[in-house]
Structures are given as C-alpha cells and as structure tokens.
C-alpha positions as a printed NumPy array, in Angstrom:
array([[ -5.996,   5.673,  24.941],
       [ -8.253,   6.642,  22.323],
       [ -6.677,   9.683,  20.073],
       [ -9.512,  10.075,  17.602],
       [-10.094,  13.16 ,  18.7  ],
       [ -6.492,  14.677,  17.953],
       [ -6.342,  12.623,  14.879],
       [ -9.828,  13.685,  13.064],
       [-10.605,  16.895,  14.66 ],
       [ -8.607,  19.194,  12.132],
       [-10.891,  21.148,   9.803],
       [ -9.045,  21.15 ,   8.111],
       [ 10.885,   6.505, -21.338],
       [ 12.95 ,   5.278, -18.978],
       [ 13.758,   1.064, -18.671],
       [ 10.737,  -0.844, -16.914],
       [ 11.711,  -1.852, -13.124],
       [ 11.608,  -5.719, -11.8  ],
       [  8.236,  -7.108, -11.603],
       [  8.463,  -7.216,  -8.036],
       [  4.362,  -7.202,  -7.206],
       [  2.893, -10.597,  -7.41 ],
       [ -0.503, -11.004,  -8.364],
       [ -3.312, -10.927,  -6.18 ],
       [ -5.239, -14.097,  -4.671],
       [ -7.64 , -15.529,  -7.384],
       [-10.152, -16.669,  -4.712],
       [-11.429, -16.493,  -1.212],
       [ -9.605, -20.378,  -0.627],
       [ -6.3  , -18.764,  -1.45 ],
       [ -6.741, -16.195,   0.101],
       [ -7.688, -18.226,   3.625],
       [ -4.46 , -20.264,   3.117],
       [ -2.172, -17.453,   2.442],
       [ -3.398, -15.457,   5.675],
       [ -3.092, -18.943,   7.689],
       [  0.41 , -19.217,   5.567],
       [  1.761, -16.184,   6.493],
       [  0.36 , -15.785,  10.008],
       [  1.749, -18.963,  11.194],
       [  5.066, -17.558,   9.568],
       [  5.422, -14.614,  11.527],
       [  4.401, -16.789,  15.157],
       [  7.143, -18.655,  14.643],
       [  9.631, -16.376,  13.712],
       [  8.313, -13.342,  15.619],
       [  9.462, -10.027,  14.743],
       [  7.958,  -6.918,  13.387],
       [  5.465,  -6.781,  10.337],
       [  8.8  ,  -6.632,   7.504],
       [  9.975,  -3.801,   5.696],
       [  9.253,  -5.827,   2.632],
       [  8.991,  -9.317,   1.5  ],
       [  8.255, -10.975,  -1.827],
       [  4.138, -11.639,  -0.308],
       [  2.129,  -8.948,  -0.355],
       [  0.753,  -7.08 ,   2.31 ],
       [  4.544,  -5.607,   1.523],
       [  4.677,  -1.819,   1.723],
       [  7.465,  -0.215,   3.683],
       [  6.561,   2.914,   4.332],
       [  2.557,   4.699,   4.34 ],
       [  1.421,   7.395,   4.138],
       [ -1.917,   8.105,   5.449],
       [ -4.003,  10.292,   2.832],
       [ -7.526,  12.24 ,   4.466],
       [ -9.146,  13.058,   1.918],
       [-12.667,  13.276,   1.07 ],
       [-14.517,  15.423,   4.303],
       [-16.34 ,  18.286,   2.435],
       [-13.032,  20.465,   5.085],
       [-10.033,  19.307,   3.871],
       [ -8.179,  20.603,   1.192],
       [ -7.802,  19.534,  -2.455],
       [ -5.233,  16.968,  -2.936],
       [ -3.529,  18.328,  -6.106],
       [ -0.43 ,  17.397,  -7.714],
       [  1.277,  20.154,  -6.241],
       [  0.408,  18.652,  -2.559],
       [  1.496,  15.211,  -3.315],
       [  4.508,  16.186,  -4.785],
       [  6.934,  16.202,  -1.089],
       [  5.536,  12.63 ,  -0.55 ],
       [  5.994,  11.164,  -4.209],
       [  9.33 ,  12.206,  -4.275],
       [ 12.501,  13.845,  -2.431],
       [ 15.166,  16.047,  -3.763],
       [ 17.933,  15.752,  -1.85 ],
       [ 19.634,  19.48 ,  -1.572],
       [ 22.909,  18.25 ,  -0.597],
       [ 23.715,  16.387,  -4.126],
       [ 20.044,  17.118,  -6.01 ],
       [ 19.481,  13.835,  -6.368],
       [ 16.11 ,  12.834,  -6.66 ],
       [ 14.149,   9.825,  -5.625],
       [ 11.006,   8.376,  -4.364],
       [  9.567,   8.698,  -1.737],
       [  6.021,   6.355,  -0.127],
       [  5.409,   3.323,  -1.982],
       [  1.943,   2.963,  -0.259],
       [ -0.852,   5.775,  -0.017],
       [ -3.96 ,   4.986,   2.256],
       [ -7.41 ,   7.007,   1.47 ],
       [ -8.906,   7.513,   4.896],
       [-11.651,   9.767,   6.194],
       [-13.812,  10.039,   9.533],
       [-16.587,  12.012,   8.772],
       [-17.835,  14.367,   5.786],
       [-17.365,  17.697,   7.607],
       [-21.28 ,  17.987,   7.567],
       [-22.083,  15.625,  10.55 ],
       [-22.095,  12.489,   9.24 ],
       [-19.465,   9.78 ,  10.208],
       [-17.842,   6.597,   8.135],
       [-17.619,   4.695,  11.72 ],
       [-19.065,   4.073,  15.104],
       [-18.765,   7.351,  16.202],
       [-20.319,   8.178,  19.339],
       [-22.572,  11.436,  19.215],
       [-22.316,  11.793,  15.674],
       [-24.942,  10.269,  13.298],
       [-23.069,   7.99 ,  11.267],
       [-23.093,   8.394,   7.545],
       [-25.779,   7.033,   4.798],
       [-25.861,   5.773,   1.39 ],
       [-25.644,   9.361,   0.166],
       [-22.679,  10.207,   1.819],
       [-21.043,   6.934,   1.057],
       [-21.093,   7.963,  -2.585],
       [-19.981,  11.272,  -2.118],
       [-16.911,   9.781,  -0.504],
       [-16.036,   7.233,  -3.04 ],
       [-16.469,  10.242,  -5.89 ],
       [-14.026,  12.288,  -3.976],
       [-11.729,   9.921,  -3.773],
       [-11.961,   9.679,  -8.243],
       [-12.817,  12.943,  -8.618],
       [-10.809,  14.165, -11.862],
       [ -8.759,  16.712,  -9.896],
       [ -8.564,  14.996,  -6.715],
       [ -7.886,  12.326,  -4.914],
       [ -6.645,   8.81 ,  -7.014],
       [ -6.072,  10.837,  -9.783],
       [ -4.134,  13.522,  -9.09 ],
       [ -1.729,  10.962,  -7.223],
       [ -1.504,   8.884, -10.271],
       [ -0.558,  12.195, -12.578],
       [  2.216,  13.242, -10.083],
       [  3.4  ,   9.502,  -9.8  ],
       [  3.442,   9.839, -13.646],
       [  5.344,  13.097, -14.022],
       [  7.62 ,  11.946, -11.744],
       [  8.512,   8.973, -13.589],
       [  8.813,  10.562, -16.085],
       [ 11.901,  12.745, -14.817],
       [ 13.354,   9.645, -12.482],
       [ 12.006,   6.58 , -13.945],
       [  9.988,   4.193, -12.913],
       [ 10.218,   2.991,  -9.583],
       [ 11.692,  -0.401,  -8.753],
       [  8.155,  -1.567,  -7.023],
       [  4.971,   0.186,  -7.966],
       [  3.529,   2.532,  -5.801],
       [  0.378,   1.172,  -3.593],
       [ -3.23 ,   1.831,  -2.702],
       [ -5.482,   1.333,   0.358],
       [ -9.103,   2.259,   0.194],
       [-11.278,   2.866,   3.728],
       [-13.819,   0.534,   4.44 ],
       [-16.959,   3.02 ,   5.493],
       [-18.483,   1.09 ,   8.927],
       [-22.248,  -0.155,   8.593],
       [-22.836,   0.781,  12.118],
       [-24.946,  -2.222,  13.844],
       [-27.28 ,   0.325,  15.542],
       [-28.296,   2.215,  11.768],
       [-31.791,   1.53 ,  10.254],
       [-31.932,   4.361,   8.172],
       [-28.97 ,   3.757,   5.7  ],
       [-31.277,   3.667,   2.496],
       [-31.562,   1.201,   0.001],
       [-30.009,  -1.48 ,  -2.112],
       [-31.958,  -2.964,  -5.471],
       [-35.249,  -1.31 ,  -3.244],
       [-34.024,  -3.394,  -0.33 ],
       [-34.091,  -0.803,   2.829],
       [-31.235,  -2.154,   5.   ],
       [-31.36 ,  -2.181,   8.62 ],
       [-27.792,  -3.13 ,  10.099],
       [-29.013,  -4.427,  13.308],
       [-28.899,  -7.71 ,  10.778],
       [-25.539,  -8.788,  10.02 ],
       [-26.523,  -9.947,   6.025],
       [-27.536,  -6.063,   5.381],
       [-24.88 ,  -4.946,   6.839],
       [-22.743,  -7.338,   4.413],
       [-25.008,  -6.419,   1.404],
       [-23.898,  -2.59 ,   2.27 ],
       [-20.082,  -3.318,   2.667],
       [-20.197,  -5.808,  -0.436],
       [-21.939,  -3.212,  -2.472],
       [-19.381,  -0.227,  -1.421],
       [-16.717,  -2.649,  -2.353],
       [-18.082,  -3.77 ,  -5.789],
       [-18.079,   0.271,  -6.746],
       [-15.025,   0.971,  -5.445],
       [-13.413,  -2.102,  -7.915],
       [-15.551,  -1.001, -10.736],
       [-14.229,   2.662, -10.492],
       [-10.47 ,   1.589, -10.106],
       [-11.113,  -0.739, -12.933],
       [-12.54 ,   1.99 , -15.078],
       [ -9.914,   4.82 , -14.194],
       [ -7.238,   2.062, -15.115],
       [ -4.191,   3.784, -13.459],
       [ -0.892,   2.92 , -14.782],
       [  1.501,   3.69 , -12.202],
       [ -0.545,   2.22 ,  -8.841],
       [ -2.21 ,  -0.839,  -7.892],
       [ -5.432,  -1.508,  -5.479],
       [ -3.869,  -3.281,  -2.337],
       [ -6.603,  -3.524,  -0.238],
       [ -9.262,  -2.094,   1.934],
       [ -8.458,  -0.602,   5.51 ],
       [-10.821,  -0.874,   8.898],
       [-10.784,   2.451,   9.996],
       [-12.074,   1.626,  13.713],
       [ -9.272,   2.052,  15.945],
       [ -9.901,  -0.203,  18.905],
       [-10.483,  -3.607,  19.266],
       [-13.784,  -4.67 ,  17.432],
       [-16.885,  -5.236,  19.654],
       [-18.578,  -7.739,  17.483],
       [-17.582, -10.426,  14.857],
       [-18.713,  -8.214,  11.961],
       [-15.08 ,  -7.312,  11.255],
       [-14.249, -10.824,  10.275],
       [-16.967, -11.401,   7.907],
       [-16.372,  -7.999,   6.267],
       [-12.601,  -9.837,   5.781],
       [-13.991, -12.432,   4.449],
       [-15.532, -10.248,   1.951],
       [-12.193,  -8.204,   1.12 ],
       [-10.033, -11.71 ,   0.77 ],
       [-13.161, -12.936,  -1.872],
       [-12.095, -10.073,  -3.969],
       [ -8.367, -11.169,  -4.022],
       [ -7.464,  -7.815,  -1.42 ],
       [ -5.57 ,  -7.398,   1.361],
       [ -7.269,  -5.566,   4.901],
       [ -5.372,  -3.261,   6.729],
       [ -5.754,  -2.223,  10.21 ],
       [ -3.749,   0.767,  12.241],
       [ -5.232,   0.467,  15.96 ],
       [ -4.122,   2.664,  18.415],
       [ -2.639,   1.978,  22.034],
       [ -4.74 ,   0.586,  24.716],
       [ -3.939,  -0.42 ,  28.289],
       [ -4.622,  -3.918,  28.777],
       [ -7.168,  -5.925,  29.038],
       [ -8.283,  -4.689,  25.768],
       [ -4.57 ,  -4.542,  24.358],
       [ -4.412,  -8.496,  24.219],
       [ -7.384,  -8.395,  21.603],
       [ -5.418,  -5.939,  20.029],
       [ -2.625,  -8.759,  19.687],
       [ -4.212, -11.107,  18.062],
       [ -5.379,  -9.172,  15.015],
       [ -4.126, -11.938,  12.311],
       [ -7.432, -13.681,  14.203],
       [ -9.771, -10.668,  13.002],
       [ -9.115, -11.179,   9.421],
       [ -6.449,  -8.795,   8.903],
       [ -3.351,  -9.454,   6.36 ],
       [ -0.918,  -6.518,   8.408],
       [ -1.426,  -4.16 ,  11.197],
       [  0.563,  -1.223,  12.264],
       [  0.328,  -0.054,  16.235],
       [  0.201,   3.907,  16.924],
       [  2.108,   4.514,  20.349],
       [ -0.041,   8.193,  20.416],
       [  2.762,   9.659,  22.551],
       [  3.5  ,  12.718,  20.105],
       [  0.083,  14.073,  20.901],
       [  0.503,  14.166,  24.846],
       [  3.425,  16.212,  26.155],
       [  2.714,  14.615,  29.827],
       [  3.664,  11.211,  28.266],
       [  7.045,   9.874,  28.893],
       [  9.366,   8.581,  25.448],
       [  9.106,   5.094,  27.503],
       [  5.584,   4.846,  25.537],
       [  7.75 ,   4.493,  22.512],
       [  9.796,   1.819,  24.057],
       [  6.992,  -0.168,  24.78 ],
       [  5.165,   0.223,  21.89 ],
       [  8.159,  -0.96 ,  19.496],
       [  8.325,  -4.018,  21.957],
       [  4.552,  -4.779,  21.608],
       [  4.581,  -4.43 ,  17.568],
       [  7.585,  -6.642,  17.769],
       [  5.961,  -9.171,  19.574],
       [  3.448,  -9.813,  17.55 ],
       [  4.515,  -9.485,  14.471],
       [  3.197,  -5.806,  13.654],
       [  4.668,  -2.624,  12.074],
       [  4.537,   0.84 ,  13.442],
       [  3.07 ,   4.581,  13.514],
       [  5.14 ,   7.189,  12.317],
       [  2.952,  10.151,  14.43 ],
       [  3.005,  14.083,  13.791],
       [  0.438,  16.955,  13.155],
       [  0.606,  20.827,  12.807],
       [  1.5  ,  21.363,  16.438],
       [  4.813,  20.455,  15.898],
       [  4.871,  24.069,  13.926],
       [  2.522,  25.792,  15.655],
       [  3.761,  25.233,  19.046],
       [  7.242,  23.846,  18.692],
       [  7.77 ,  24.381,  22.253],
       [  6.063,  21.355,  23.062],
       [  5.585,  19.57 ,  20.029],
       [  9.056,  19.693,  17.784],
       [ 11.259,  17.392,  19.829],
       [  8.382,  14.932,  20.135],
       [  9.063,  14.183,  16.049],
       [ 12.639,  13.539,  16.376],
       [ 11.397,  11.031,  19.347],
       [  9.915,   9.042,  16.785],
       [ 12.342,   8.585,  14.714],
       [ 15.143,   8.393,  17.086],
       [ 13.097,   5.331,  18.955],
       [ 12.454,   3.843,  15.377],
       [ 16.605,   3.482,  14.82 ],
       [ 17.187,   2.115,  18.512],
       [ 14.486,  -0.625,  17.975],
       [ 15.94 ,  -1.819,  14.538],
       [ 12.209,  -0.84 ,  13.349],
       [ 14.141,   1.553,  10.582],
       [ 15.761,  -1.425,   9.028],
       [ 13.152,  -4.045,   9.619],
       [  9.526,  -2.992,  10.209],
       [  6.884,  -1.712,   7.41 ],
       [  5.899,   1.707,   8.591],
       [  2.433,   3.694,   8.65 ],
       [  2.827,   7.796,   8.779],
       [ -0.16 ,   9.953,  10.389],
       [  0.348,  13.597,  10.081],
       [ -2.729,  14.992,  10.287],
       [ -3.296,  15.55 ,   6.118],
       [ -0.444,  17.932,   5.847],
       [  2.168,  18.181,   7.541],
       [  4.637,  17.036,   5.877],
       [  3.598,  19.391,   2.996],
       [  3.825,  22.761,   5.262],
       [  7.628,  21.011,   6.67 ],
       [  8.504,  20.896,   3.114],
       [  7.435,  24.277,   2.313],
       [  8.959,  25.844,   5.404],
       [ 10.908,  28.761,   5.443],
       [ 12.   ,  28.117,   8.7  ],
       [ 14.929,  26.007,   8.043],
       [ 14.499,  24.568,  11.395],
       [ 11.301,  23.188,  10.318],
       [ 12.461,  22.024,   6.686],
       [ 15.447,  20.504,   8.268],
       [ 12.536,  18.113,   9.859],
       [ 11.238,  17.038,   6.326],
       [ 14.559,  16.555,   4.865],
       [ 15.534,  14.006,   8.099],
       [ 11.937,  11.862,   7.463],
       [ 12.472,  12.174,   3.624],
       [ 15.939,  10.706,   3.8  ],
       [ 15.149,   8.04 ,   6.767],
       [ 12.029,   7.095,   3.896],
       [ 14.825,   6.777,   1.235],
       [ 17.268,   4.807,   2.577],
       [ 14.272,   2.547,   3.867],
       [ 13.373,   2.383,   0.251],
       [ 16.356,   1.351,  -0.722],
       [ 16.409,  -1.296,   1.514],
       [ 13.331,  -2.797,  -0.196],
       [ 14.263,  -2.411,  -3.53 ],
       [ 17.588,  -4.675,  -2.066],
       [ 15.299,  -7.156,  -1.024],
       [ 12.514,  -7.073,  -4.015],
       [ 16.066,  -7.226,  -6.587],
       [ 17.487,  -9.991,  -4.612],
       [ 14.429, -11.828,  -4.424],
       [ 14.258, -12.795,  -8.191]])
C-alpha cells in the first residue's frame, strides 16, 4: 500500500564523550565485505536491525527531516530545537534527543520530482542544485542543525555518540532525456552509465560541500533511496555500489506491500543496502486494524530490519480519528521488544513533533513528552552499549 501520497502531499567546555563512531570504509572492497559481513550476521542470528552496535549503519532513533521543496518551512534553530534535545518538566533535566537526522524531499513544490513519480515531470540538473543548496544554505538546513547541536552542547555537553547524517539520493529516472548536461555531455538515462555519471556527480558535490562546511558536531552517514517500493530495475544496486566506493552507508525506508512484491522487499541486504527500516502505514488509515502493527514488527523482525515510527498533523487536527493511532505505535513498539532492541526511523510529516511540543493543549504536549522520553531512555540504552563496547 503505497502512502506517498499522505506522506509528500503537505504544502507544507564540557569533557569529550567515548569515541564511539568508527571510521568509515576506505574502499569499495571493504565496503563489499563488511555488507557481506554484516548481512550474513544478522541471517543467522535474525532479529531486528539493532538499536546500536559498535558497526555502523548504528543509529537508534531517526528522524526524518523534509526539507528543501520551495513549500516547506525554514528549518531554523528554533525548529530543531524539540528534536535535538528534551527537557524533562518533571525534574528539568535535560538531554538529547535523535542521534540521526535524514534530509529527504519529493519534489520542489514547483512540479518537479527527485523520483519516479508518476504524472509529475521528474526533476533536472537545475533543480538538483537547488536542492543540494537548500540543504547548506547558511540559515537552513545542515547548518542550522549543526548550530543548535552546538548550543546545545554547549549547555549539556557533548553527547556520548555524535549525532548523524543521511543525505537523499535524487532518482535519475530511466525514462528522462532531458536532464541537461555533465562536462557538455547531455545525458539521456535510458543508458544506465549516464544515469551513473548523474548520481556520481550529485554525490561528488554533496561530499565536497560537507567537506567544505566542516561541521563539528555531525558526521555524513550515508545516502538514502528515497523510492519506496521494491526497485523495478537493477539501477539501485549499481547506484550502491557507487555510495559504498565513497566509504557511505545507503539507507532505505520502504513502505508495506502485500505480497508478492513484499518478498523483494525482504531481501533488501541483496539491493545494496547497509539497513532498512519497514513503515507499517497504519496511522494514516483509520479503517486499518492495530493487527497491521503486529505484523509489521514480525516482518522487520524477520529479516533483520528496524521500524517506522508514523504520525502527521492529523493527529491534531482531527484527534478524533487520528490521536489514539500515535499511542498505537508506541504501545506495539514496547510489546514487540522493538523499544529495547530495534533502530528506529520517525516520519511526521516535517513538523509534528514541533507543533506537539509547542502545544497548549496539554493533551497534545503530553504526546511529545511520552515520544521524547521513550527516545531518551532508548538513548540511553545505546550509550550502555557504545560505553560497554570499549
């Protein structure tokens, strides 16, 4: 059941912590042989993608980030600030929050998609700048979550891990001819080596602009496949293959299908992926039983994936329907031992956890300050693990 629609349709100096994060693959061989490493791993021992272990992929718990459609507000540090951190108003306490943030984006507001979209014209050259300058644009963006990750050191220290990154791949579409250029080259992606030159090129910028904003307080995981069903083509595996050159890890959150095309969905270690996190899109249909929770906790666990924490601005603006649906989630999450042992990805829409934060309904806030505290203690679990690892 494809939820793109619900999920893109909004128009929306303290002492220095363990040096938990290990350094990234060197080359595209050790990169091979770590996937192969850690895929045969999790076969054997089965289970859900972990909450954190000493490899990387190993974030716990993230949050997804829309940003850069011409729609969407600005991410300043004001924004950020309820999922950097978490003041707990019982004792005042406070701590940190997400330890992994993951730029995604759709389409540009202005027609033009980053996917295989269909009835939309997917996006250009031009637009894939525009996109990669949002995401570094001075007040924006990168930045603005590496100031607020700052400040908030500053007041709580450093975290225990660093906080990470995950940059959206834009799609060369294979049915695009009219993409532009590269070194005077028009590309025409019904060839699979221009539609590698294309993806290689975005991800040489997008290195060369972390590189040159130099962030202190984050580090580049990865690159994420933002098509949400099983891929159609081999092209996802050589645009892997292009990710693992660079020493990165590739991310994938697909969302639930009935089978036949759920068992491709199963064997994403096989599409080049390092970690993959299933959405069980139940909060956005009332008619759906909390059984799709069940099974989707049973599915991730089977094959060795973590899960979708799902929410949007319905659960506010029609609460009728929509609140209970969030406490669902969570309440599944703690019955399936995913709270304790499964890395977690958050939608909510670009927001909503900012307007539950900011609530002066208390009923609503209440809602923030149960996900902020089940992100804590989770938290705390991995900084357990990362402490007891060395």
């Amino acid at each position: 059941m494809n939820d793109r629609s619900d999920r893109a349709s909004i128009l929306r100096p303290p002492t220095p912590p363990l040096p938990c994060a290990l350094g990234k693959a060197k080359s595209f061989l050790a990169g091979v042989l770590f996937v192969f490493a850690a895929s045969s791993f999790a076969e054997a021992a089965g289970g859900y993608l972990p909450l954190w272990e000493k490899q990387p992929p190993n974030i716990t718990d993230l949050a997804l980030i829309y940003q850069g459609s011409a729609q969407r507000p600005r991410w300043t540090r004001q924004r950020y600030a309820p999922y950097v951190s978490y003041r707990d108003p019982r004792g005042g306490q406070e701590q940190w929050l997400f330890d992994g943030f993951l730029f995604i984006e759709f389409e540009d507001g202005q027609g033009h998609a980053f996917q295989a979209w269909p009835h939309v014209r997917p996006a250009q050259k031009a637009h894939w700048l525009t996109l990669l300058e949002k995401h570094f644009a001075p007040d924006d963006g990168i930045p603005n979550l590496e100031r607020i990750c700052r400040d908030t050191a500053k007041r709580i220290g450093l975290p225990q891990r660093r906080r990470q990154v995950i940059i959206t791949l834009p799609e060369a579409v294979n049915s695009q001819t009219n993409w532009g250029e590269i070194n005077g080259h028009p590309l025409d992606f019904h060839k699979t080596a221009d539609r590698l030159a294309a993806t290689e090129w975005y991800l040489d910028l997008v290195l060369q602009e972390w590189k040159k904003f130099a962030p202190q307080h984050l580090d580049l995981a990865g690159f994420y496949w933002g098509y949400e069903s099983a891929p159609i083509d081999q092209f996802v595996k050589k645009a892997a293959q292009l990710v693992h050159t660079h020493g990165k890890q590739f991310f994938w959150i697909p969302y639930w299908h009935l089978p036949p095309v759920k068992g491709k969905q199963a064997n994403w270690r096989s599409l080049g992926f390092d970690a993959a996190w299933q959405q069980p899109n139940h909060f956005f249909h009332p008619e759906l039983p909390d059984t799709r929770l069940d099974e989707a906790c049973a599915f991730a666990k089977e094959h060795g994936m973590g899960l979708e924490m799902e929410c949007n601005g319905r659960m506010l603006d029609k609460p009728k329907d929509f609140e209970r649906r969030f406490d669902v989630y969570l309440d599944a999450f703690m019955q399936h031992g995913v709270k304790d042992a499964s890395s977690i990805a958050y939608y909510e829409d670009g927001g909503t956890l900012f307007r539950l934060a900011n609530s002066h309904d208390s009923q609503m806030r209440a809602h923030y300050d149960r996900i902020a505290q089940f992100i804590v203690d989770r938290q705390q679990l991995a900084d357990e693990r990362c402490r007891q690892s060395h």
